[in-house]
KOLGU-4560 file (N, C-alpha, C; in nm, 3 decimals, padded with zeros to 5 digits):
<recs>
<n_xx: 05.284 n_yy: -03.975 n_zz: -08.215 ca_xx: 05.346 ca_yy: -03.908 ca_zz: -08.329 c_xx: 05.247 c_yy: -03.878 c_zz: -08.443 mol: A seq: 1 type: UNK>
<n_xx: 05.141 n_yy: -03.952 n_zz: -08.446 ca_xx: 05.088 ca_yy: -03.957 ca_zz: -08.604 c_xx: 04.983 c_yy: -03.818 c_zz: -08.545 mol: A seq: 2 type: UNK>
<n_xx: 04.935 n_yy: -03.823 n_zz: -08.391 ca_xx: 04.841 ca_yy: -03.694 ca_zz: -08.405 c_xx: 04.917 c_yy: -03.549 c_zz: -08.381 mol: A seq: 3 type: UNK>
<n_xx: 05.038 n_yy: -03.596 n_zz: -08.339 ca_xx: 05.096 ca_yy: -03.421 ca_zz: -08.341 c_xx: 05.149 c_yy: -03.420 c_zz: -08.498 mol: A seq: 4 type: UNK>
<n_xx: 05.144 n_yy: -03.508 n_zz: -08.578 ca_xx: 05.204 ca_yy: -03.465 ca_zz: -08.708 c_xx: 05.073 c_yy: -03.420 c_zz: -08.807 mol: A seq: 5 type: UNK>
<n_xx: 04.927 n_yy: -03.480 n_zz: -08.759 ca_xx: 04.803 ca_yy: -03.427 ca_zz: -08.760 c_xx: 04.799 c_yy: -03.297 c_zz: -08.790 mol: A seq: 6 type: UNK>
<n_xx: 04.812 n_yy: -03.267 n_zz: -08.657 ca_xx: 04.788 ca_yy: -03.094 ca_zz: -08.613 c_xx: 04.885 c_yy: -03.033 c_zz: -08.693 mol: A seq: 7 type: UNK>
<n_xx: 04.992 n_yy: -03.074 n_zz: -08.688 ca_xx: 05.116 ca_yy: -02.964 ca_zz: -08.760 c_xx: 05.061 c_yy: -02.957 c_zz: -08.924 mol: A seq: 8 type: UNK>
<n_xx: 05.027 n_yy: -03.106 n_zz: -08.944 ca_xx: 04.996 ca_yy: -03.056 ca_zz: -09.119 c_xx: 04.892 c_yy: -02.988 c_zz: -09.160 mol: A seq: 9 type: UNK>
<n_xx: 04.724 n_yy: -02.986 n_zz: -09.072 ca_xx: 04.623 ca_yy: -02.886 ca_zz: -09.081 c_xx: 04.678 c_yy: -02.776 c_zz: -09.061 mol: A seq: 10 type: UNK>
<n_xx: 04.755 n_yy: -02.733 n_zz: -08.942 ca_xx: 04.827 ca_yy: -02.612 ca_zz: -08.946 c_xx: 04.909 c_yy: -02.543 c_zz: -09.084 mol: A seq: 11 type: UNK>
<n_xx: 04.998 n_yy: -02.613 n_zz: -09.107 ca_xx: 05.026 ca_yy: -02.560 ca_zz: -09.287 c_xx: 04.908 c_yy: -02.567 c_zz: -09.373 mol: A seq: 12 type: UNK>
<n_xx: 04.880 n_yy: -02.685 n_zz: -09.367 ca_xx: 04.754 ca_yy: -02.662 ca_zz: -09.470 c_xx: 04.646 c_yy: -02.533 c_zz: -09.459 mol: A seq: 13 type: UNK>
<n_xx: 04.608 n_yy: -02.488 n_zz: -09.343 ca_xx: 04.552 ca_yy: -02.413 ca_zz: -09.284 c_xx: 04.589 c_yy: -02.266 c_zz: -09.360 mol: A seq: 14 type: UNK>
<n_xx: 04.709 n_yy: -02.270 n_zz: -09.362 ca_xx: 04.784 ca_yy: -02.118 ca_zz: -09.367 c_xx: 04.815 c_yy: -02.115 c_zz: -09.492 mol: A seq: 15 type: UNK>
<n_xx: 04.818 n_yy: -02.222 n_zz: -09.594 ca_xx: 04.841 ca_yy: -02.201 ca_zz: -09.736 c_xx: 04.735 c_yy: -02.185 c_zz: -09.793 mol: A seq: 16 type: UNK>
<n_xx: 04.626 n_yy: -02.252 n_zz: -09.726 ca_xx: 04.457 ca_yy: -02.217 ca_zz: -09.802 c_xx: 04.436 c_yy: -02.084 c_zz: -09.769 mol: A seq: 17 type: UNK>
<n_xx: 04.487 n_yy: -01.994 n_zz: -09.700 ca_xx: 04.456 ca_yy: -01.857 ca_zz: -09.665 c_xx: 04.526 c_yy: -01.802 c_zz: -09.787 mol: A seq: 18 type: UNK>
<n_xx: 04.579 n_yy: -01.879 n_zz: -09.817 ca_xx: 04.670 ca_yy: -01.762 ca_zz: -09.955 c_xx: 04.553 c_yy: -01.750 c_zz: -10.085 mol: A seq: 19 type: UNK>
<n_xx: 04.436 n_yy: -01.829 n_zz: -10.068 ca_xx: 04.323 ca_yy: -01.852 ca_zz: -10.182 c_xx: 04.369 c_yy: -01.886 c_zz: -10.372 mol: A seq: 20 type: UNK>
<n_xx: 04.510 n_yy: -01.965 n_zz: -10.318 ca_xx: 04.595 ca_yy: -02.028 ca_zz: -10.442 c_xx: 04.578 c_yy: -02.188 c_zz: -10.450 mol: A seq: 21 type: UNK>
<n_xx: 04.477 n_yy: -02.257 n_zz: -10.518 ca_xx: 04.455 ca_yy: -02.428 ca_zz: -10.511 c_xx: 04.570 c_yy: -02.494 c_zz: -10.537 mol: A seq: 22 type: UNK>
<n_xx: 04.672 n_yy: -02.412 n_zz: -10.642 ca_xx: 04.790 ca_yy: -02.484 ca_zz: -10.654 c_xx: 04.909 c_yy: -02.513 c_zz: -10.498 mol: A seq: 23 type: UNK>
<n_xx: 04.900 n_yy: -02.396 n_zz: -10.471 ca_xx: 05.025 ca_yy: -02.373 ca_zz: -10.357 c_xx: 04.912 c_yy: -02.531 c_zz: -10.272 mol: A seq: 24 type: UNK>
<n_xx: 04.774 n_yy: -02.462 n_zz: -10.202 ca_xx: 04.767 ca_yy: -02.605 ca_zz: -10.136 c_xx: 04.725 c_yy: -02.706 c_zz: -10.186 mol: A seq: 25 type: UNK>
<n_xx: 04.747 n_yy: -02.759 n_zz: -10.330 ca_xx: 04.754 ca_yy: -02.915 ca_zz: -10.337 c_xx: 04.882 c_yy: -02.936 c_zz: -10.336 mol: A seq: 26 type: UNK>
<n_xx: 04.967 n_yy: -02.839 n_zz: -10.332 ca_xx: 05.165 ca_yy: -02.883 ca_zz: -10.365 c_xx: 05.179 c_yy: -02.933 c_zz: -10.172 mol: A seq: 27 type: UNK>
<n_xx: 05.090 n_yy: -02.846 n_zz: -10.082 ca_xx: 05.096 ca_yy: -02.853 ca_zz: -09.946 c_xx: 05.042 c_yy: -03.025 c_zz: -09.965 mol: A seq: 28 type: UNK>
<n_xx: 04.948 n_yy: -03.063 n_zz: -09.973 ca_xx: 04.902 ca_yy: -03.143 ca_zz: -09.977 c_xx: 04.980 c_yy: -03.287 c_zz: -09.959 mol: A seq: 29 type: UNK>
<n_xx: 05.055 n_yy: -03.261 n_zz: -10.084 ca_xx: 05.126 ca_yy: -03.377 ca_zz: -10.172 c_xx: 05.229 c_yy: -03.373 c_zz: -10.044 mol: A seq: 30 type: UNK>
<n_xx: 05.336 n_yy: -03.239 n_zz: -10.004 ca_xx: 05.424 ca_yy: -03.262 ca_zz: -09.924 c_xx: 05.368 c_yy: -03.314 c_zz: -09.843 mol: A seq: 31 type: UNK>
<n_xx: 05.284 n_yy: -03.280 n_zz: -09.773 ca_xx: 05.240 ca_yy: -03.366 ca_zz: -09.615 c_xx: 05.244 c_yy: -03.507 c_zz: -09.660 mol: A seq: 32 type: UNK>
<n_xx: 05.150 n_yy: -03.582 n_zz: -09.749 ca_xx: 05.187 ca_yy: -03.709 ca_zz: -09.796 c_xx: 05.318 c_yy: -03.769 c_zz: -09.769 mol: A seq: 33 type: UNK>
<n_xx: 05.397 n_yy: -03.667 n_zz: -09.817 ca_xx: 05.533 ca_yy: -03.735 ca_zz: -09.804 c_xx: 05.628 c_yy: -03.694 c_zz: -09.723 mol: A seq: 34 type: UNK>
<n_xx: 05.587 n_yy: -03.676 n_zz: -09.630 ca_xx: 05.620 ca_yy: -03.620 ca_zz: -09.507 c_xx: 05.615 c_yy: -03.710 c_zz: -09.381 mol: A seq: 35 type: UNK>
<n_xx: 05.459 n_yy: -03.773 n_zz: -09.387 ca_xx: 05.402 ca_yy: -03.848 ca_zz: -09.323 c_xx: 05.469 c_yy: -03.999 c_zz: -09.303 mol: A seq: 36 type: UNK>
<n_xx: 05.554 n_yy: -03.992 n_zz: -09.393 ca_xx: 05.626 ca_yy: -04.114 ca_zz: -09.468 c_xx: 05.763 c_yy: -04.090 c_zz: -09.349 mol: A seq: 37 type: UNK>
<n_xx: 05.761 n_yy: -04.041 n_zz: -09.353 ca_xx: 05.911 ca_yy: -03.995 ca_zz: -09.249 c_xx: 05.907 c_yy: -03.929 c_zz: -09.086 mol: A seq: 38 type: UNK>
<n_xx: 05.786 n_yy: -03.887 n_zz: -09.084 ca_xx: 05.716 ca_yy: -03.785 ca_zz: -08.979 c_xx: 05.698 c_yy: -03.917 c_zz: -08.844 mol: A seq: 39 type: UNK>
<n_xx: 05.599 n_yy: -04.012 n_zz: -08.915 ca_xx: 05.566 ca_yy: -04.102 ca_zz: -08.784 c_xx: 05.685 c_yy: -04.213 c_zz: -08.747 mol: A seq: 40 type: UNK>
<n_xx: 05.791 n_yy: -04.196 n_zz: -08.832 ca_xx: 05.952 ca_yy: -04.271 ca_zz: -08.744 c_xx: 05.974 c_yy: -04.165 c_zz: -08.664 mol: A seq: 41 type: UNK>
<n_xx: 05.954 n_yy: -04.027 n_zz: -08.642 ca_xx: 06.070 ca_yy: -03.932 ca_zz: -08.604 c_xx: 05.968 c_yy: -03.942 c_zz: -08.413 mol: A seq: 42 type: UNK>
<n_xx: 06.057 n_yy: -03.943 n_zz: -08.297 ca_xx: 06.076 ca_yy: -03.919 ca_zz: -08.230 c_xx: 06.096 c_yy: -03.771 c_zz: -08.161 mol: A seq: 43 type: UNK>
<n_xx: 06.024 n_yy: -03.668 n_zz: -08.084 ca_xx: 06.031 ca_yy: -03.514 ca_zz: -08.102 c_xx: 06.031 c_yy: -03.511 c_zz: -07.922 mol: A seq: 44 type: UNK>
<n_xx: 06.123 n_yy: -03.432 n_zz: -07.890 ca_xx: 06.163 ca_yy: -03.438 ca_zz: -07.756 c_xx: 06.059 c_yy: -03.292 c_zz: -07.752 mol: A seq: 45 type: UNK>
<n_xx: 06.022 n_yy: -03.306 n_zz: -07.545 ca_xx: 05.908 ca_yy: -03.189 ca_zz: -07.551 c_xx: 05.983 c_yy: -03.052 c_zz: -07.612 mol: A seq: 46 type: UNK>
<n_xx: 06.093 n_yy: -02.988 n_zz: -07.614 ca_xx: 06.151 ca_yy: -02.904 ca_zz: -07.633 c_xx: 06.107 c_yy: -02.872 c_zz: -07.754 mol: A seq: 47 type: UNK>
<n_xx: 06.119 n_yy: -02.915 n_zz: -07.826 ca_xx: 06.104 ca_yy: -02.934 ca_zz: -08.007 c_xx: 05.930 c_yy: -02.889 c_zz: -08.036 mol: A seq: 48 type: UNK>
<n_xx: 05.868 n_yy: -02.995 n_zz: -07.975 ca_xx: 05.741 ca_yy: -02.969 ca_zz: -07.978 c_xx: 05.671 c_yy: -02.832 c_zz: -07.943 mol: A seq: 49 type: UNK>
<n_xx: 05.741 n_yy: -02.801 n_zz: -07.830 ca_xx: 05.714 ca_yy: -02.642 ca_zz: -07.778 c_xx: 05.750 c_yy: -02.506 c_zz: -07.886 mol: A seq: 50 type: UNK>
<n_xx: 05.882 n_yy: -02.535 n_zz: -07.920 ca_xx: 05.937 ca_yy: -02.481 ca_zz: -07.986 c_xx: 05.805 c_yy: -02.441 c_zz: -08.094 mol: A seq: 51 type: UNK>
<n_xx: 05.814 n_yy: -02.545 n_zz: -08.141 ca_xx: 05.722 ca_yy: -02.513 ca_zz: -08.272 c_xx: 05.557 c_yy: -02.473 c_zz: -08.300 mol: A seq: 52 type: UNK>
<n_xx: 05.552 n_yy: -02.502 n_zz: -08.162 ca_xx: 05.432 ca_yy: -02.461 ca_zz: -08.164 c_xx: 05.418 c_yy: -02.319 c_zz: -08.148 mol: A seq: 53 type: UNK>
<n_xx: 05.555 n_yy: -02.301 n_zz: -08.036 ca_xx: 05.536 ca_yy: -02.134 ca_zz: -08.024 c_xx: 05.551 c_yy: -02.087 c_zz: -08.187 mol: A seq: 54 type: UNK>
<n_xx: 05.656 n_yy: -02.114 n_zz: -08.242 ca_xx: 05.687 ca_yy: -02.049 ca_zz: -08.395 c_xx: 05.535 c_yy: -02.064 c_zz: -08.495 mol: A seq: 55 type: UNK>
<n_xx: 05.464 n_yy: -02.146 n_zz: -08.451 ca_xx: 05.305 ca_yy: -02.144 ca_zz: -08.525 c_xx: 05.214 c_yy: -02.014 c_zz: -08.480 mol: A seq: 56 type: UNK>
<n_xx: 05.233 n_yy: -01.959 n_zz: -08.326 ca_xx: 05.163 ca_yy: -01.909 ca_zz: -08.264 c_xx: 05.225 c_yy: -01.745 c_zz: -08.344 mol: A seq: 57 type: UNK>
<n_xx: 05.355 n_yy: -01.753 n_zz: -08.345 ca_xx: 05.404 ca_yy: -01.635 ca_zz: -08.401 c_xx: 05.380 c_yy: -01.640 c_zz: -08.503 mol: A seq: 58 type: UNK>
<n_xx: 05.357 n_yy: -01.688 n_zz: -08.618 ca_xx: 05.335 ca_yy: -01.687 ca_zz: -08.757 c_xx: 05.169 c_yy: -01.638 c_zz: -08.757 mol: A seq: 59 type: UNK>
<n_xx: 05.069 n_yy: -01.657 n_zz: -08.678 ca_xx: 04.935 ca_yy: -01.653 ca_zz: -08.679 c_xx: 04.948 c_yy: -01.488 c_zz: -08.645 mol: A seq: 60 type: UNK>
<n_xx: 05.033 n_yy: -01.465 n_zz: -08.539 ca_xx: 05.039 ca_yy: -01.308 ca_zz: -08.457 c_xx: 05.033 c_yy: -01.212 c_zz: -08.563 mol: A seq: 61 type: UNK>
<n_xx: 05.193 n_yy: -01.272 n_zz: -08.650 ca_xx: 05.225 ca_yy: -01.152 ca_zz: -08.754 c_xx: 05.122 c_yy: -01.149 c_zz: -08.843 mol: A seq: 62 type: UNK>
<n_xx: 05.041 n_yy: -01.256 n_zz: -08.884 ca_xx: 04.935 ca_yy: -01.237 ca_zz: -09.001 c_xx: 04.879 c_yy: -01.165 c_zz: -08.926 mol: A seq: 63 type: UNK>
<n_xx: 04.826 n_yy: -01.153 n_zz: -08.835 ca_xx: 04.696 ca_yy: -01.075 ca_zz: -08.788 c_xx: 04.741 c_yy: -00.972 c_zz: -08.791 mol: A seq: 64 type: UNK>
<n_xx: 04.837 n_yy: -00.889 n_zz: -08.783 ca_xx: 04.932 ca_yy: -00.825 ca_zz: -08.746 c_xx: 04.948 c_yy: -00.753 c_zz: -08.895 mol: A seq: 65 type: UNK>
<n_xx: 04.934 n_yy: -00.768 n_zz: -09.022 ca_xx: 04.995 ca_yy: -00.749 ca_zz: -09.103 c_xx: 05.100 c_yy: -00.725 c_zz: -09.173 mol: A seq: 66 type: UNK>
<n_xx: 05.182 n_yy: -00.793 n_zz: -09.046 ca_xx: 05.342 ca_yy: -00.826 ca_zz: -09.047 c_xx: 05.372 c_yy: -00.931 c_zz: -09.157 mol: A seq: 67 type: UNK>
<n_xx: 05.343 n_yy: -00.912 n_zz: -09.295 ca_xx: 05.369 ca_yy: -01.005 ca_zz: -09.366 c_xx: 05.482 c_yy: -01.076 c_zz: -09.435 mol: A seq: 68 type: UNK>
<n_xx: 05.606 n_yy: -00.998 n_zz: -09.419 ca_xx: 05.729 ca_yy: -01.032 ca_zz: -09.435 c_xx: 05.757 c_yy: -01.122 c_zz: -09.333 mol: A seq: 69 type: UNK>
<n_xx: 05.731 n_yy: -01.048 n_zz: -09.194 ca_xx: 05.795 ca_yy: -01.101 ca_zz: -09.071 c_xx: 05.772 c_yy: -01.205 c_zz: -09.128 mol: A seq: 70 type: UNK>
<n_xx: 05.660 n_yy: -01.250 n_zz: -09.147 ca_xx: 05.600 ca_yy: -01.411 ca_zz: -09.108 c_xx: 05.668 c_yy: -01.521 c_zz: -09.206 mol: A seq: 71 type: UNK>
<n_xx: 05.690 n_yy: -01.425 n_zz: -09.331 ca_xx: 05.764 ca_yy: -01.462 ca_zz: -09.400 c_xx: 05.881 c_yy: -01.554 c_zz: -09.413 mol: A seq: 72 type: UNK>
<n_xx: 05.930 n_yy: -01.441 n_zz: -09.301 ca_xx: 06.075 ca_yy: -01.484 ca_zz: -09.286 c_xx: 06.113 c_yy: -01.576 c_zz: -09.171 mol: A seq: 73 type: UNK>
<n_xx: 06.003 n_yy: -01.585 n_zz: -09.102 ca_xx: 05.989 ca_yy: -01.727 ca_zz: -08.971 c_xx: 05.903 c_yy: -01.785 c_zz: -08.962 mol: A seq: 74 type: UNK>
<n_xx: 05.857 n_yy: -01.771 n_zz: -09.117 ca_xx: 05.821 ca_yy: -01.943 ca_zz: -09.184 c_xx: 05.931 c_yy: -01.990 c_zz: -09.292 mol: A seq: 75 type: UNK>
<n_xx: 06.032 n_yy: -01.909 n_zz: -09.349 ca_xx: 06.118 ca_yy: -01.976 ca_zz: -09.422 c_xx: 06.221 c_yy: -02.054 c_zz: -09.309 mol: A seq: 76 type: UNK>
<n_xx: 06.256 n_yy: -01.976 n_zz: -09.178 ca_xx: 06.335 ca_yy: -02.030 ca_zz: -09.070 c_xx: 06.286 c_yy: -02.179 c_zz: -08.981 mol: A seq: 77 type: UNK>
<n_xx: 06.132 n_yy: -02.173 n_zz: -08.964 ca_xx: 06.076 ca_yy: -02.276 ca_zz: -08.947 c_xx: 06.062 c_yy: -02.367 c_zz: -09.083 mol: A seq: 78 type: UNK>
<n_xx: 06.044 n_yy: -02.362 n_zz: -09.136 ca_xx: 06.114 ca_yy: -02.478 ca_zz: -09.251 c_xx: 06.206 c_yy: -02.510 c_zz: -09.288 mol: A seq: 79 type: UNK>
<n_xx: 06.308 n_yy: -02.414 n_zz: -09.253 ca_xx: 06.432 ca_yy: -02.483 ca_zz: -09.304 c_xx: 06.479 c_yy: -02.532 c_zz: -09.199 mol: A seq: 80 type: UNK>
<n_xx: 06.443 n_yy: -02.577 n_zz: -09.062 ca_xx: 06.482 ca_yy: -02.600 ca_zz: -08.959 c_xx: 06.417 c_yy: -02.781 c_zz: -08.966 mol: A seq: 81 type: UNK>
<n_xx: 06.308 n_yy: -02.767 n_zz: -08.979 ca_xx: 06.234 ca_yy: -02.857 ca_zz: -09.012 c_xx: 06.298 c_yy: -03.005 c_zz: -09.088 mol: A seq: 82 type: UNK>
<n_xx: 06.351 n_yy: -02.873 n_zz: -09.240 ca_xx: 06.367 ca_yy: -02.964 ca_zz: -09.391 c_xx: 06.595 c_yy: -03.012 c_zz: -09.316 mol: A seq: 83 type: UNK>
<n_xx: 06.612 n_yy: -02.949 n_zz: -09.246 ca_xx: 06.766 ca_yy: -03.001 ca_zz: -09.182 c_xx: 06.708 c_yy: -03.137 c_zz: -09.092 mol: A seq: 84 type: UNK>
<n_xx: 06.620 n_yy: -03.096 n_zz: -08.991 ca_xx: 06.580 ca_yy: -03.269 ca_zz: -08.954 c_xx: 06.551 c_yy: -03.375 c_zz: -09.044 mol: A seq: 85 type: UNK>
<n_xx: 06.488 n_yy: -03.372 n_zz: -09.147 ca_xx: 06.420 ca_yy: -03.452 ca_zz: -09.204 c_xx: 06.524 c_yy: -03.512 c_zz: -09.282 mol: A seq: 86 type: UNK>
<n_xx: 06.671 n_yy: -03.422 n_zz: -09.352 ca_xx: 06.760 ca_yy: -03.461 ca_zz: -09.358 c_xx: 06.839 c_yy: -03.593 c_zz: -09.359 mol: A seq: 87 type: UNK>
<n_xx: 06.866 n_yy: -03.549 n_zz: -09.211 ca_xx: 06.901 ca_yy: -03.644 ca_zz: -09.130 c_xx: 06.842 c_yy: -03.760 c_zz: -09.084 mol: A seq: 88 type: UNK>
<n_xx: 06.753 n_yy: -03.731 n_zz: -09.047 ca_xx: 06.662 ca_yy: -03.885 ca_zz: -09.098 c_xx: 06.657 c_yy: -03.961 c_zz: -09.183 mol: A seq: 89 type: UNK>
<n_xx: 06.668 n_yy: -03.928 n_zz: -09.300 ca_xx: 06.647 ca_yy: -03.964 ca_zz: -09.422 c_xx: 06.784 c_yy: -04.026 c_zz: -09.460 mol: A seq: 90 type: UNK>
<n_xx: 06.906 n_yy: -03.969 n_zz: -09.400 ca_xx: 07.037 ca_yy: -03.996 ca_zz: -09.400 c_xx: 07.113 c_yy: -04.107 c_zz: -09.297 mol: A seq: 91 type: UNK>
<n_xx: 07.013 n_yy: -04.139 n_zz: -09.202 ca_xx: 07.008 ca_yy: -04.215 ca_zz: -09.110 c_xx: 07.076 c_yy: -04.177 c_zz: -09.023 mol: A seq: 92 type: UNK>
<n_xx: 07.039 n_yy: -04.022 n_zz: -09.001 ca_xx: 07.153 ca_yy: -03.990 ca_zz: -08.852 c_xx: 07.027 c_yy: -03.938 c_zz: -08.807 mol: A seq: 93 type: UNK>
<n_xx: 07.091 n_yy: -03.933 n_zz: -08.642 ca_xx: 06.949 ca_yy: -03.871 ca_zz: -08.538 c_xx: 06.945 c_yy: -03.764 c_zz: -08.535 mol: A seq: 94 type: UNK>
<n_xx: 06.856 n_yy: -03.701 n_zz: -08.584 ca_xx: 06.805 ca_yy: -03.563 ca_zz: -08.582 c_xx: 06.917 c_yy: -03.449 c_zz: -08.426 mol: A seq: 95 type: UNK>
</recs>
C-alpha cells in the first residue's frame, strides 16, 4: 500500500508542478501528507488499482492532446471518486 500510494502521489504532484503555480503544489503537498494518514489503512482491490491508473493514463493523453477541459473534467471525476472513498473510511464504513 505505502508504494502504490507513492506513485499515485508523485503522479498528482507531478501534474500540479506542470501548472508552474508553487502554491497549488505545496497545497498538493500538504494533501498527500494527509492522505497518507488514511491511504496506508485502505485496502484497493486489483480493479480499483487498474481503474486508476487507466484514468492517470487518460489525463496525461488529454494534456498532450491539448484537451484541457477534458482533463479537467476527469480529474474532477477522479477525485471526487477518490474524496467518496476516503469518506467512508474516515466514517468507518468499507469503501
Amino acid at each position: 500500500p505505502a508504494e502504490i500510494f507513492e506513485i499515485g502521489a508523485t503522479f498528482h504532484e507531478a501534474l500540479v508542478g506542470g501548472s508552474g503555480n508553487p502554491f497549488l503544489l505545496d497545497a498538493m503537498r500538504r494533501v498527500n501528507a494527509l492522505r497518507r494518514l488514511i491511504e496506508y489503512r485502505t485496502k484497493r482491490s486489483r480493479e480499483t488499482l487498474v481503474r486508476q491508473c487507466r484514468e492517470h493514463l487518460q489525463l496525461l493523453e488529454l494534456i498532450e492532446k491539448g484537451k484541457l477541459e477534458r482533463a479537467a473534467r476527469l480529474l474532477e471525476d477522479h477525485l471526487g471518486t477518490a474524496r467518496e472513498s476516503k469518506a467512508k473510511l474516515v466514517a468507518g464504513k468499507a469503501p
